[in-house]
C-alpha positions as CSV (number, residue, x, y, z in Angstrom):
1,X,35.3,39.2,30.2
2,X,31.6,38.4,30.4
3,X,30.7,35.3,28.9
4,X,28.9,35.1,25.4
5,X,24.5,34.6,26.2
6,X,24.1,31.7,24.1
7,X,20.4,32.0,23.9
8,X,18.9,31.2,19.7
9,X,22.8,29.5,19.2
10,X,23.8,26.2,18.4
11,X,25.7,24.7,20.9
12,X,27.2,20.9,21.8
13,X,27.0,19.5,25.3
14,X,29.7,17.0,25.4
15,X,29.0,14.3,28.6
16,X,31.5,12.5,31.1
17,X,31.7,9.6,28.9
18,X,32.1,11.6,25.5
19,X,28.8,11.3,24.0
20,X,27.9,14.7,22.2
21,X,24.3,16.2,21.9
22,X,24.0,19.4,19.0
23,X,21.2,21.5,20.7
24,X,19.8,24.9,20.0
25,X,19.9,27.0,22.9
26,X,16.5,28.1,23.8
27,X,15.6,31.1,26.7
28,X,13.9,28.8,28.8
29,X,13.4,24.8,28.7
30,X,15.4,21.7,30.0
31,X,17.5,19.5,28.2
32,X,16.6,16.0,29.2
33,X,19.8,13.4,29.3
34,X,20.2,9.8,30.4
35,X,22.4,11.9,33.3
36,X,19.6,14.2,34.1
37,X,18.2,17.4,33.2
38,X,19.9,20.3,32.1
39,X,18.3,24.0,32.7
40,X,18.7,25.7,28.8
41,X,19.4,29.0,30.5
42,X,22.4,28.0,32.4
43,X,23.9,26.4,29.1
44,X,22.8,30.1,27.5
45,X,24.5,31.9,30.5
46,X,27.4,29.9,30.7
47,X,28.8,30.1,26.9
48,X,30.8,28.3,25.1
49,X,34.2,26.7,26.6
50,X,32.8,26.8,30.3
51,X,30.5,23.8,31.9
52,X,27.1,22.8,33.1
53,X,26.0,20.6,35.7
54,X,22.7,17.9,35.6
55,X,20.2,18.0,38.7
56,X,22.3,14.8,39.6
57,X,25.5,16.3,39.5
58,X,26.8,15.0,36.0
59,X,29.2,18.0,34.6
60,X,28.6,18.5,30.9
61,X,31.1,20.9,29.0
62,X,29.5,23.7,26.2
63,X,31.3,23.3,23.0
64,X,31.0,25.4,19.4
65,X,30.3,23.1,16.5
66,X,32.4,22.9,13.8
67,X,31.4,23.1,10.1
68,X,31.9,19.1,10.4
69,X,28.9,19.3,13.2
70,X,26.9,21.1,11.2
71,X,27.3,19.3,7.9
72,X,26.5,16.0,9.9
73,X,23.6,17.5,11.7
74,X,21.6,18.4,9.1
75,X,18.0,17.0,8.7
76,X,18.2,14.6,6.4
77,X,15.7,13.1,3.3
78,X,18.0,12.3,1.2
79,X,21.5,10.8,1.3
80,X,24.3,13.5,2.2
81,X,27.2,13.9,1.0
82,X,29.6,13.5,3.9
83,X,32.7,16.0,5.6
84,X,35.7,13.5,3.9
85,X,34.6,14.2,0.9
86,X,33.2,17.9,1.4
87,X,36.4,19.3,2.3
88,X,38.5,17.5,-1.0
89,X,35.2,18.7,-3.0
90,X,36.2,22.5,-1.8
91,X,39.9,22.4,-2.0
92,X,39.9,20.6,-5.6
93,X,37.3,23.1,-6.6
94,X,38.6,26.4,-5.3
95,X,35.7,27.4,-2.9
96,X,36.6,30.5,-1.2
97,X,35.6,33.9,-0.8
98,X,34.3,35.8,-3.6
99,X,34.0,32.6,-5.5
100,X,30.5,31.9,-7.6
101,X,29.3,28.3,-7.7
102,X,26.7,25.9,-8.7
103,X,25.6,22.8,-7.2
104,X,22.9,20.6,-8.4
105,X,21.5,18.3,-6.2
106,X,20.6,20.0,-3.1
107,X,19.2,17.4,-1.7
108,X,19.1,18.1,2.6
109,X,21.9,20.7,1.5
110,X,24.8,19.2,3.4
111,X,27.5,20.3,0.8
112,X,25.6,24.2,0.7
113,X,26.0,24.3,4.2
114,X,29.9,24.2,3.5
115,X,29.7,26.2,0.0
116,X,27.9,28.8,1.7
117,X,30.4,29.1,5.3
118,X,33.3,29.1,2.6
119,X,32.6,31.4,-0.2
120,X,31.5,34.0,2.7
121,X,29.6,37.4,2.4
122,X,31.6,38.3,-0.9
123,X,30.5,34.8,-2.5
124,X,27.4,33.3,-4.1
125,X,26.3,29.6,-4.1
126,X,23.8,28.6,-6.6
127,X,22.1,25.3,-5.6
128,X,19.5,23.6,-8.0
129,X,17.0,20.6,-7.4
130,X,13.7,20.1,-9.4
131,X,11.7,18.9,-6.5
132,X,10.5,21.7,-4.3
133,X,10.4,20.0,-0.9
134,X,14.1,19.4,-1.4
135,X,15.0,22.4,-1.9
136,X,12.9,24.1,1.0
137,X,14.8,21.1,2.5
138,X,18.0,22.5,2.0
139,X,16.6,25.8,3.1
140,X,16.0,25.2,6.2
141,X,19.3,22.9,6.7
142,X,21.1,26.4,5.8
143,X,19.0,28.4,8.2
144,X,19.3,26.0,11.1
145,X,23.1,25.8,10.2
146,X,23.0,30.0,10.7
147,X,24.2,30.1,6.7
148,X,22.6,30.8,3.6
149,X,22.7,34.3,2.9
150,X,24.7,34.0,0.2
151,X,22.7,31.0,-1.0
152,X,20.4,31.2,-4.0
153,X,18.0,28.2,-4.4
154,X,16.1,27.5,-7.3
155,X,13.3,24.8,-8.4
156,X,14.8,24.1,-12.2
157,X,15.5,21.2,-14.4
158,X,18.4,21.4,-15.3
159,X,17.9,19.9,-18.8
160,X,16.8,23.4,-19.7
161,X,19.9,24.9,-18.8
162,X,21.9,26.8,-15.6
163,X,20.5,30.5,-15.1
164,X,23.9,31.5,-14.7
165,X,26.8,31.9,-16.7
166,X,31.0,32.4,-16.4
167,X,31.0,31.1,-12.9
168,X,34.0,29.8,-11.0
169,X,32.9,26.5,-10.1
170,X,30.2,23.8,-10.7
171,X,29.1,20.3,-8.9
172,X,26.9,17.9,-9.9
173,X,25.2,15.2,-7.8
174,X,23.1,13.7,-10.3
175,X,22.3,10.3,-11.2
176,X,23.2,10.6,-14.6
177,X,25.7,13.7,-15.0
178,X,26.8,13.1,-18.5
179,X,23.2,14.3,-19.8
180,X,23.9,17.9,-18.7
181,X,27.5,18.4,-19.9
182,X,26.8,20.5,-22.9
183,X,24.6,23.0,-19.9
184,X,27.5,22.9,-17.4
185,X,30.0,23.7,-20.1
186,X,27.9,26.6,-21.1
187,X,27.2,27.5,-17.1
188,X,31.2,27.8,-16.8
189,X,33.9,30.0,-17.0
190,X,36.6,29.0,-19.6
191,X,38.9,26.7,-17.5
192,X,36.5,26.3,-14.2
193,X,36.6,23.7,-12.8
194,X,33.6,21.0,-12.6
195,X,33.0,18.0,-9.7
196,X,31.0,15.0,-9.8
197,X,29.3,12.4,-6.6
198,X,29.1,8.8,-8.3
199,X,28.1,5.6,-6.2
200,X,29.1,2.9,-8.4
201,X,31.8,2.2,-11.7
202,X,29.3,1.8,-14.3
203,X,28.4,5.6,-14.2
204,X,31.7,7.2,-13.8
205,X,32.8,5.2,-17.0
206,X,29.3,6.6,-18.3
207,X,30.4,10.1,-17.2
208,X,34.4,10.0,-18.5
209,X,33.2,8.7,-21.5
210,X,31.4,11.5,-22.3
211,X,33.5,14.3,-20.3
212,X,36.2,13.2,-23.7
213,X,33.4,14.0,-26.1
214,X,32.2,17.3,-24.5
215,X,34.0,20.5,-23.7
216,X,36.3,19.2,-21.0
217,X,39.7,17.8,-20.4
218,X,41.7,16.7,-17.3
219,X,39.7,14.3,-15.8
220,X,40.3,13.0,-12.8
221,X,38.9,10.1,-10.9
222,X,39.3,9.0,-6.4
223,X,37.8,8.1,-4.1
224,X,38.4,8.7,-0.5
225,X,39.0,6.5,2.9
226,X,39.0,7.4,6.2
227,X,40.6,5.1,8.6
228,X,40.4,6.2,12.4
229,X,42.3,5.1,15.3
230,X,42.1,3.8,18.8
231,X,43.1,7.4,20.9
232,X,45.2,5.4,23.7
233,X,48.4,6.0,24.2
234,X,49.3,2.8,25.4
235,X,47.3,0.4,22.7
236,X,47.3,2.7,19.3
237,X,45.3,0.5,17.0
238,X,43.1,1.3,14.3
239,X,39.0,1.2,15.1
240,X,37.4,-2.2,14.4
241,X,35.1,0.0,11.9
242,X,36.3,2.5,9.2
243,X,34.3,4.9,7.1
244,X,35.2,2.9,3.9
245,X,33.5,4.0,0.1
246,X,30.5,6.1,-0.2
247,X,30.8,7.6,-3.4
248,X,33.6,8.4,-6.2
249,X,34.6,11.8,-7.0
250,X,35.5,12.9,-10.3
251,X,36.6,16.5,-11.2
252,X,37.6,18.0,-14.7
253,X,37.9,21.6,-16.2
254,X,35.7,23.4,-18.6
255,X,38.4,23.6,-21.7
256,X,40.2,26.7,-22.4
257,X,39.2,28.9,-24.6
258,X,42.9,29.4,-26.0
259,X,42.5,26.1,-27.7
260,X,39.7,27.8,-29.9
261,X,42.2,30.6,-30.4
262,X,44.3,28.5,-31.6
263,X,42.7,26.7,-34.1
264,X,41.5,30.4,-35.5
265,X,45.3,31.5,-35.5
266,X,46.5,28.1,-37.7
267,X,43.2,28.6,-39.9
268,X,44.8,32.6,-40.3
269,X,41.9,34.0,-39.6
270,X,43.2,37.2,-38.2
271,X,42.6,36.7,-34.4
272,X,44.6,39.2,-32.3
273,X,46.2,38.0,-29.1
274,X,48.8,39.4,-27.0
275,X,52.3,38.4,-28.4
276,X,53.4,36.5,-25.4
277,X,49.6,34.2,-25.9
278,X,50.5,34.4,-30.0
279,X,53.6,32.5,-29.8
280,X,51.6,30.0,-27.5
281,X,48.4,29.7,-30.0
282,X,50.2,29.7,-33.4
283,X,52.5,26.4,-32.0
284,X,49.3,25.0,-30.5
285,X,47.0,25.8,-34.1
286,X,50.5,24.3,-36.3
287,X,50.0,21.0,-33.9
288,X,46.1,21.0,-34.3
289,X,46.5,21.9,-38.0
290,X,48.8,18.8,-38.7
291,X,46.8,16.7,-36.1
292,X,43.5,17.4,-38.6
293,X,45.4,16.9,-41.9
294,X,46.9,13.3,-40.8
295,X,43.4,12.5,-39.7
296,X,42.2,13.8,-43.0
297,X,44.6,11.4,-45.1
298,X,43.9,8.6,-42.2
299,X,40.1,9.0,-43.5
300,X,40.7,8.8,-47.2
301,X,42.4,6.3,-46.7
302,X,39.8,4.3,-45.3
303,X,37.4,5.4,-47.3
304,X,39.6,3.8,-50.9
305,X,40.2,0.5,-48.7
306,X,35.8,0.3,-48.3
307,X,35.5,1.2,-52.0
308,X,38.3,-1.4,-53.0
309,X,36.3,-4.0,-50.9
């Protein structure tokens, strides 16, 4: 079988010693290395898997990169969010194909990079940043990354609301989330879930704080460590360095709209649900009904001890 041309791809030359260089794979050029030069078109002829040689004899081996290579090669401006906590984001999140999301923030668009590979051609990321050169940032991250098409970007503040509505999914990596709730929760599909990037405590008892005032319930709050080892079979140790905290992640779901029914069904206003969700809504309005009256009576209560005083 004849070997892939790798000429306009992205390819990783991996060195005798293990250092890894992410090139793209030009026609014609050199690739200059500390073990000497490296003709581009016999790493385009050779493809991946197979193995180059230096003009001093130093064999290099041609490697595809990874979505984890391609999230950490993006040019950067702005801080990324890193693979540890990328793939949690899209497993806690659903991200798959078919799947709509939002993302504000797109900072150098390390998490589009993995929205867009994941939710495929069937898919559709939205990514939102009000300042245009980030956003033509991300743009060209998704386009050197050989993603995107699936990728809408738009120059909005957010504070004026998402342009889209009922979608599956929604993360926020902005410094102040709990301002833009009340958009997200209007932005989401009843019961979507929502994600958050926080650096420090303060904030993510900001954000919870108001996640228990706005439309959502089932917070959730982590953060994630990545330890790596010493690869030597005879000394297994763990590395002197570890990828410690670089952000917490908080998730939550848009609340369901059952809950409304519910209220409607107790309140006997005439809502018609299927008899197997009835059952369900009329004990969940009874609960909500006697939850309100002994609040009610709590209140009056308060209100004769204040006019006693």
């Amino acid at each position: 079988m004849a070997a892939q041309n790798l000429a306009g791809k992205l390819a990783i030359l991996v060195n005798p010693k293990g250092k890894r260089y992410l090139k793209r794979v030009l026609e014609e050029g050199e690739i200059h290395t500390h073990d000497g030069v490296i003709p581009m078109e016999d790493v385009a002829r050779a493809g991946y898997g197979k193995a180059v040689a230096t003009h001093k004899g130093k064999v290099y081996r041609i490697v595809r990169p990874t979505l984890h290579d391609l999230v950490k090669g993006v040019k950067r401006q702005t801080q990324i969010i890193y693979p540890k906590e990328i793939g949690y984001i899209c497993m806690r999140l659903g991200i798959g194909p078919g799947v709509r999301v939002i993302e504000s923030g797109s900072g150098s668009g390390s998490l589009t990079v993995a929205l867009s590979w994941f939710c495929g051609d069937t898919g559709r990321v939205y990514t939102y940043d009000r300042r245009e050169e980030f956003s033509k940032l991300c743009r060209r991250n998704l386009e050197w990354a050989g993603v995107g098409q699936n990728v809408e970007t738009h120059v909005h503040d957010i504070a004026d609301g998402f342009l889209q509505t009922d979608v599956d999914a929604l993360f926020l990596d902005v410094r102040t989330p709990w301002e833009y709730l009340d958009q997200a929760a209007a932005a989401l599909a009843p019961g979507a879930p929502i994600g958050f990037l926080l650096p420090t405590m303060n904030q993510v008892s900001e954000l919870v704080a108001g996640l228990e005032k706005a439309e959502f319930e089932e917070p959730e709050v982590l953060e994630i460590l990545v330890r790596r080892w010493k690869a030597n079979a005879e000394r297994m140790r763990p590395d002197d360095r570890m990828v410690a905290h670089t952000g917490f992640l908080i998730f939550s779901r848009r609340s369901l709209a059952v809950e409304n029914a519910a209220t409607d069904v107790a309140e006997g206003k005439g809502l018609e649900l299927p008899e197997d969700l009835a059952g369900t809504a009329r004990a969940y309005g009874e609960d909500v009904s006697q939850a309100a009256t002994e609040r009610a009576v709590e209140t009056d209560s308060d209100s004769d001890l204040e006019d006693k005083e």
